[in-house]
C-alpha positions as CSV (number, residue, x, y, z in Angstrom):
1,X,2.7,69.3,-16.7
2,X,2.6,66.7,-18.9
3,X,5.1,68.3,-21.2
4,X,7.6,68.1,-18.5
5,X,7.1,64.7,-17.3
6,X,7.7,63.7,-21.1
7,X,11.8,64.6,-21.5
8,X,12.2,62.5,-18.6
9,X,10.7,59.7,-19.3
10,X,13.2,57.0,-21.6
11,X,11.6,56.8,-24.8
12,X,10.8,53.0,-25.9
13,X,12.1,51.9,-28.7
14,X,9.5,51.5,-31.4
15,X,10.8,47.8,-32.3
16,X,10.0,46.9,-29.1
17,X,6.0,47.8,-28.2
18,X,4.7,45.1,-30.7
19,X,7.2,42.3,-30.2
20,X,7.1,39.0,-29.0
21,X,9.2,38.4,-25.9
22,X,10.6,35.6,-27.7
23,X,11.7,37.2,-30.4
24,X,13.2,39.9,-27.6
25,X,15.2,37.4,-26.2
26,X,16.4,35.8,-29.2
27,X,17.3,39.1,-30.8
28,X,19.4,40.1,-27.4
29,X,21.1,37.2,-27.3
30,X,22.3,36.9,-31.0
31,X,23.5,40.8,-30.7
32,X,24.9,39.8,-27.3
33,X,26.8,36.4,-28.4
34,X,25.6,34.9,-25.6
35,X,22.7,33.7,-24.1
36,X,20.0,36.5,-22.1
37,X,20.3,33.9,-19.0
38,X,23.5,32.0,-19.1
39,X,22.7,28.1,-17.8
40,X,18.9,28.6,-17.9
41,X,16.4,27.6,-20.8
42,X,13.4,29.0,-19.8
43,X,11.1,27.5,-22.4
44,X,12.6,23.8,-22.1
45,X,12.4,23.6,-18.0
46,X,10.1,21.1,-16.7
47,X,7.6,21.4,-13.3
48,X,9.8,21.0,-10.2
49,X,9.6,16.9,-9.5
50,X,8.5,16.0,-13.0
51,X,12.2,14.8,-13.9
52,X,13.2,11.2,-15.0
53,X,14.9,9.0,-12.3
54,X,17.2,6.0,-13.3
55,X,16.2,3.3,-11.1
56,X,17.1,-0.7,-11.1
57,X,14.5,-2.9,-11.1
58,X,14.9,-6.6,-10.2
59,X,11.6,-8.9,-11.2
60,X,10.5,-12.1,-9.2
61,X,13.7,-14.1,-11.3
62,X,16.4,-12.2,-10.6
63,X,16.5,-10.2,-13.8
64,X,17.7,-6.9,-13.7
65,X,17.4,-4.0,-15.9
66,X,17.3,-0.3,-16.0
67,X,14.3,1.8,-16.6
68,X,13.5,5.3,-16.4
69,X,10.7,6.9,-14.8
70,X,9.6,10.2,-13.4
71,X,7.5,10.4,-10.1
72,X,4.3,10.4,-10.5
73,X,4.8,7.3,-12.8
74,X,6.0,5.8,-9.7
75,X,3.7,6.9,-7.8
76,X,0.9,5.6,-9.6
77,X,2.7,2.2,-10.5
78,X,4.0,1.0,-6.6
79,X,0.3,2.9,-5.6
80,X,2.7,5.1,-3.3
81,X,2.0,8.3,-1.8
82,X,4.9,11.2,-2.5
83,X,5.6,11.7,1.3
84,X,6.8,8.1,0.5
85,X,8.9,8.6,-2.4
86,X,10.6,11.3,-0.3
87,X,12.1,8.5,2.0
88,X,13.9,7.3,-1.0
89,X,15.3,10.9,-1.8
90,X,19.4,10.6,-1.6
91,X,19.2,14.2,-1.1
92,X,17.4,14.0,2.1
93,X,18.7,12.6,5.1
94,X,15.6,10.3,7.0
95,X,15.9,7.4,9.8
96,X,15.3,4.1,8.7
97,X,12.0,3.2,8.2
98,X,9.9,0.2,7.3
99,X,6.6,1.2,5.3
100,X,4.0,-1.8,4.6
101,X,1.4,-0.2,2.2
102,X,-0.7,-1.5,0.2
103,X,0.6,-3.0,-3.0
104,X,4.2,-2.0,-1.5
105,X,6.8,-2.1,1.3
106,X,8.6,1.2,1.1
107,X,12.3,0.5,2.8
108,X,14.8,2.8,4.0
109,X,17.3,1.3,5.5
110,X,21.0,2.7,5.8
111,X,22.2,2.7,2.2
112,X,19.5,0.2,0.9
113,X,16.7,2.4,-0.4
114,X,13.8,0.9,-2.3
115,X,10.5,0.1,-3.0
116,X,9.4,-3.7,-2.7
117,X,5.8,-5.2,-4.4
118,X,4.5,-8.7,-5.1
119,X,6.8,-8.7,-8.6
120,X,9.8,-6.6,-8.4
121,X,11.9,-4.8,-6.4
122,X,13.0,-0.7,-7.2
123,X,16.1,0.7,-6.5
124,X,17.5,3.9,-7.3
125,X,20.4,3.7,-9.3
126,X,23.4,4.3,-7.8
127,X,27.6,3.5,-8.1
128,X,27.2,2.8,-4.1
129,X,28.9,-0.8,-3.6
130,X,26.3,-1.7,-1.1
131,X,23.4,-0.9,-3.5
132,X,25.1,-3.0,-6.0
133,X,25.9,-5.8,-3.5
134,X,22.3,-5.8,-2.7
135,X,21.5,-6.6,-5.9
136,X,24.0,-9.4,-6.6
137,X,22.9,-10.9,-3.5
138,X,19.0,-10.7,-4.0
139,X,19.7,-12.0,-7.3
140,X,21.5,-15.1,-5.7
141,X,18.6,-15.6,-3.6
142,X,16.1,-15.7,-5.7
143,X,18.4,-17.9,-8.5
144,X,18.6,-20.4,-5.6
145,X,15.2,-20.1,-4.6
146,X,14.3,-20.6,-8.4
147,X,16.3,-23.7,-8.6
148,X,15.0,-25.2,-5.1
149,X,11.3,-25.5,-6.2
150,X,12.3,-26.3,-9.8
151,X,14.1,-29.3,-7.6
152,X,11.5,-29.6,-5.2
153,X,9.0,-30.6,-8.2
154,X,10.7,-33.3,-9.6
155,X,11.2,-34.8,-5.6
156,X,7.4,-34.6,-5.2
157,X,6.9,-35.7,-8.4
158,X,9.0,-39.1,-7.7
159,X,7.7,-39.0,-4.3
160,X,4.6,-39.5,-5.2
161,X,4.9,-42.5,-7.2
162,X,6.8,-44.4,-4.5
163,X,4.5,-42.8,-1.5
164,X,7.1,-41.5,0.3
165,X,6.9,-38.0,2.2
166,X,10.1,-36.9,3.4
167,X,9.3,-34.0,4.9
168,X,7.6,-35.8,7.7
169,X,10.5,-37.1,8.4
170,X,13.2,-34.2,7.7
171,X,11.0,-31.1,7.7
172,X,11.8,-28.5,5.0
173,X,15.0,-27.9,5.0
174,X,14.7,-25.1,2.4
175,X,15.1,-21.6,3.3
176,X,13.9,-20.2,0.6
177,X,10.4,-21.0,0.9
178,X,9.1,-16.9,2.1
179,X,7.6,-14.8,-0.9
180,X,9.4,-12.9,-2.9
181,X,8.5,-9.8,-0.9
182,X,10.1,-11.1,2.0
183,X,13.0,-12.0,0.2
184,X,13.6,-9.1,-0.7
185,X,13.3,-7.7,2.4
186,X,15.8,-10.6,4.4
187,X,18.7,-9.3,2.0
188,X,17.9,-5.4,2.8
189,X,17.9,-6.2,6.2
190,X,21.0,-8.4,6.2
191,X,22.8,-5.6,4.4
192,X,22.0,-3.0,7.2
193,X,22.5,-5.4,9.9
194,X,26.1,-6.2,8.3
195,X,27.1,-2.7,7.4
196,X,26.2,-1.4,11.0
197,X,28.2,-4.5,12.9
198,X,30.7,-4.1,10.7
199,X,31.0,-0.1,11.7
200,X,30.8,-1.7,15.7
201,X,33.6,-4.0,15.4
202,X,36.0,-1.4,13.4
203,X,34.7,1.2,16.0
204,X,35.6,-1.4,18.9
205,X,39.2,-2.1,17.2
206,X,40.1,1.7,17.5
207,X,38.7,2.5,20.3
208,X,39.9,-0.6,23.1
209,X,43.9,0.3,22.2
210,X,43.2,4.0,22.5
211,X,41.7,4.4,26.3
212,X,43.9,2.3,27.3
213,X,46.6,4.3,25.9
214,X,44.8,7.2,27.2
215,X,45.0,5.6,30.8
216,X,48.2,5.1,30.9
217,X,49.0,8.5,29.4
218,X,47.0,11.6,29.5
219,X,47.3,14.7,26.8
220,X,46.0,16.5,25.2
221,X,46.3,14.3,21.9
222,X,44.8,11.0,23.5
223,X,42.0,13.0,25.2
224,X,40.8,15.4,21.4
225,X,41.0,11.3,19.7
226,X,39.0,10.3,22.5
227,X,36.4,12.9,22.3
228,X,36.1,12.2,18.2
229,X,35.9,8.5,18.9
230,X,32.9,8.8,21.7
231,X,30.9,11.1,19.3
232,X,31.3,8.6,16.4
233,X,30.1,6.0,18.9
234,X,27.1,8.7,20.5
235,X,26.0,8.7,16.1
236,X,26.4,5.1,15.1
237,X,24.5,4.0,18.4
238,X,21.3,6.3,17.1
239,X,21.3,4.8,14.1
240,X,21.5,1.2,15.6
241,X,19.1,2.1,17.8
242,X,16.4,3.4,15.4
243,X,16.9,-0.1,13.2
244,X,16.3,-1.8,16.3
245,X,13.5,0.1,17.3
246,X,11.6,0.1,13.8
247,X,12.1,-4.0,13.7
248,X,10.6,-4.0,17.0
249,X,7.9,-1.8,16.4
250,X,6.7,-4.1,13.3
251,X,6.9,-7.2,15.5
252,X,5.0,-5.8,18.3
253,X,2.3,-4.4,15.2
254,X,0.0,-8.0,13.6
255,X,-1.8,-5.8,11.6
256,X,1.4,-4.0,10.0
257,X,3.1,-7.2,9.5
258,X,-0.7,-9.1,8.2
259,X,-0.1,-5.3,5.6
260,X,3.3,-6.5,3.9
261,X,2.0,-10.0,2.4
262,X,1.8,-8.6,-0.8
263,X,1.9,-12.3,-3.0
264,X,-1.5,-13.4,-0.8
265,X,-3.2,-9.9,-1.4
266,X,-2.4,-9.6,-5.0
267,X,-3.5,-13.2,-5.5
268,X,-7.3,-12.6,-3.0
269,X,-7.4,-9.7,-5.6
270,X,-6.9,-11.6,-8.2
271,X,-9.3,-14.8,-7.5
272,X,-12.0,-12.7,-6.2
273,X,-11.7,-10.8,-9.2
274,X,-12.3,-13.5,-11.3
275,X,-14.8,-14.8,-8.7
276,X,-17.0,-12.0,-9.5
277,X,-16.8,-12.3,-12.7
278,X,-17.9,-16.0,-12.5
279,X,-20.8,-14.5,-10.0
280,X,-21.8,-12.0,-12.1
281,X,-21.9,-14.5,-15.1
282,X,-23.8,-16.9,-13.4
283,X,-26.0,-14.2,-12.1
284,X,-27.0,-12.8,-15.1
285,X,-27.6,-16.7,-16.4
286,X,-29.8,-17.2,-13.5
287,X,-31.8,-14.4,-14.4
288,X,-32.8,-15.0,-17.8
289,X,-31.1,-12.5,-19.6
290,X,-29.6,-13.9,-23.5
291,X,-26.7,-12.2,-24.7
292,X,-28.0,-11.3,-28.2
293,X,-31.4,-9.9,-26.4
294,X,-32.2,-6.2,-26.3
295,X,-31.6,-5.1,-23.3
296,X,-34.4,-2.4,-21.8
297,X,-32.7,0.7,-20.9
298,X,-35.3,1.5,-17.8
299,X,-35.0,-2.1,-16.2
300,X,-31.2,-3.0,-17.1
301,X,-29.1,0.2,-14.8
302,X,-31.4,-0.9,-11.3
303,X,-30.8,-4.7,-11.8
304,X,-26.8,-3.9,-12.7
305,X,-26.4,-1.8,-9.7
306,X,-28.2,-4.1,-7.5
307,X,-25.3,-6.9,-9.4
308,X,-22.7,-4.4,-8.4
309,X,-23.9,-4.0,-4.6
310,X,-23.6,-7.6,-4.0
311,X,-20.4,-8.1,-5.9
312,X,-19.0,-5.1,-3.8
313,X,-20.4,-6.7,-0.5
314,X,-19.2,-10.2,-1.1
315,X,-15.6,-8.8,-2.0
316,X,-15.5,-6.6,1.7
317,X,-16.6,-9.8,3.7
318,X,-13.9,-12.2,1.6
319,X,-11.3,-9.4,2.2
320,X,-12.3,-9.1,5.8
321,X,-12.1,-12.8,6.3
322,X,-8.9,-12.6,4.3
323,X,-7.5,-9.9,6.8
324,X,-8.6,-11.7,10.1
325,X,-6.9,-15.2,8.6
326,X,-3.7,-13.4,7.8
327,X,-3.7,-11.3,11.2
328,X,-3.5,-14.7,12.4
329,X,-0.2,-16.1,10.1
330,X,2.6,-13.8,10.3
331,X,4.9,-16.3,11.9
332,X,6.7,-16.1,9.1
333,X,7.4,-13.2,9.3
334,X,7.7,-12.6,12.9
335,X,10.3,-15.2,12.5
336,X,12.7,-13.4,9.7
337,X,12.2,-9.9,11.8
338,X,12.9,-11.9,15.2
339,X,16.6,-13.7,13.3
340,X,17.2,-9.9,12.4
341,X,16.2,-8.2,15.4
342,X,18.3,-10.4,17.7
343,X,21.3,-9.8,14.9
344,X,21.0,-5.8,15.7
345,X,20.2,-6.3,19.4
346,X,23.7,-8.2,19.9
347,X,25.4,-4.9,17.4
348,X,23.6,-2.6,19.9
349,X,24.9,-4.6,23.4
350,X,28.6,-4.1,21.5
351,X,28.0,-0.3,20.9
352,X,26.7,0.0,24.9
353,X,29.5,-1.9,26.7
354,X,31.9,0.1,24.2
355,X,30.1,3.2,26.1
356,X,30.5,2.0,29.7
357,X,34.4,1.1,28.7
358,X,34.3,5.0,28.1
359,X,32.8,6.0,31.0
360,X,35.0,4.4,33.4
361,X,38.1,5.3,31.7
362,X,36.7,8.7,32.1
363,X,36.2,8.4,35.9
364,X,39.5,6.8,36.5
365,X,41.2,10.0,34.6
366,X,39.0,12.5,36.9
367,X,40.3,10.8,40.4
368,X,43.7,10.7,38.7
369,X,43.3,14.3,37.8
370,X,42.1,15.2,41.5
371,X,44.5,13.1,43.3
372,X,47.2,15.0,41.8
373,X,45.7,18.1,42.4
């Protein structure tokens, strides 16, 4: 039996039962000419979502570079979850969104994609004019904002040697005075704000001449322009909706808004950081230890984990504190989402009387239409 199974068998070519598949594929493809697997390199591909992004990054002074970085650098950098990073994906199409984490504010908002922290501000790069605009203008911002407290010095400065305070009599009349974060987040949501009433008021300029051409004349023509025109309007109102509804929701939200000062958590990090240090310095002072002394090893791990323990506790009650003070001042920033939110609110009025005007052109063609029936 086994004789006849062997004829039909194809017989293996010796030089191929102790090769390397390597050398297989390189030995096919030079007797080929080409390739084994045209446009694919399987020994040089990366993991899926390992690749190098290109993305703009603006620091606190308005300087501006390019950098490279894959994800997970990111992700470890901004302290950023990947569900997150997804948001910023041009290849994915997500409502606009306002993330306050916890060393970051993750914003997607129309064109204006990025990722905000206490020091700079990350953008994909992109040719889009409004991601470039962004950047010219947050630039401009913080150039002004720069020369403001550079100016703002030197009037203290004087104002102090003649004991003067004008802002008791003036106020502040700078309004450049929000942290950098927020900054940065007035000029993404000025962007959005402006591209959407700019799409209203082109959408308004088409559509006013058209029903009432479609009033006074009804076809077919007028009725298919119509149609296209009320379903750009039934899309551009969902996505003016869903800006609206996001600033809303982080008004109506303390502790989300008390989550996006990142400038007053990086600096409580920072001091009790260095608080602890001090503590544990003063600590280990207090306790008699001398820094060239031999240390026991069977007394020294209890009395530094009972050092630890109390640094740990005093750090929880100062960032509990912390929380509860800022819970209680976000007007700040109530106030920058309140300008904004009452910008969009007035685009969104615009979009609904546009939608009424529709409807009761609509009506007055259906008792046209039956009256001539």
């Amino acid at each position: 039996m086994a004789d006849l199974k062997e004829p039909l068998l194809p017989r293996k070519p010796s030089s191929f039962t102790n090769s390397n598949p390597r050398e297989i594929s390189s030995r096919s493809s030079a007797a080929s000419g080409r390739p084994l697997f045209q446009g694919m390199d399987f020994l040089g591909l990366k993991k899926r979502g390992q690749g190098l992004r290109s993305w703009i990054r603006v620091d606190a002074l308005g300087n501006s570079q390019i950098i490279e970085v894959d994800k997970f650098t990111m992700m470890r950098r901004c302290d950023l979850p990947a569900r997150d990073l997804r948001l910023l994906d041009p290849l994915f199409v997500y409502p606009s969104t306002i993330l306050g984490r916890e060393k970051a504010i993750v914003v997607n908002l129309e064109q204006i994609r990025c990722i905000i922290t206490a020091d700079e501000v990350l953008l994909l790069n992109s040719l889009d004019n409004y991601v470039l605009q962004y950047v010219v203008e947050l630039q401009r911002k913080l150039t002004v904002g720069e020369a403001w407290r550079e100016d703002r010095g030197g009037a203290d400065l004087s104002r102090r040697r003649v004991g003067m305070n004008y802002d008791d009599v003036f106020g502040s009349s700078s309004p450049d005075y929000l942290p950098f974060e927020f900054r940065a987040l007035e000029v993404a949501l000025e962007a959005a704000c402006t591209f959407l009433d700019a799409q209203a008021a082109e959408l308004e300029i088409e559509a006013y001449p058209l029903l009432d051409e479609l009033t006074s004349k009804i076809s077919t023509l007028n009725l298919e322009r119509v149609r296209r025109l009320k379903s750009r309007l039934v899309a551009l109102t969902r996505r003016v909706q869903k800006v609206r509804d996001e600033i809303e929701q982080l008004m109506d939200d303390d502790g989300d808004m008390a989550e996006m000062y990142l400038t007053e958590k990086k600096m409580r990090m920072e001091s009790s950081f260095y608080g602890g240090d001090q503590s544990l310095g003063h600590s280990s002072s207090g306790a008699g230890m001398s820094v060239s002394a031999p240390v026991s090893p069977v007394s020294s791990p209890p009395e530094t984990r009972r050092l630890e323990k109390c640094l740990s506790l005093a750090r929880s009650r100062q960032s509990m504190r912390s929380s509860e003070s800022n819970t209680e001042n976000i007007e700040e920033l109530e106030m920058l989402l309140e300008a904004y939110f009452v910008v969009i609110d007035s685009t969104l009025n615009k979009l609904t009387s546009l939608k009424e005007y529709i409807d009761d052109t609509e009506d007055f063609i259906n008792i046209q239409l039956c009256w001539c029936l």
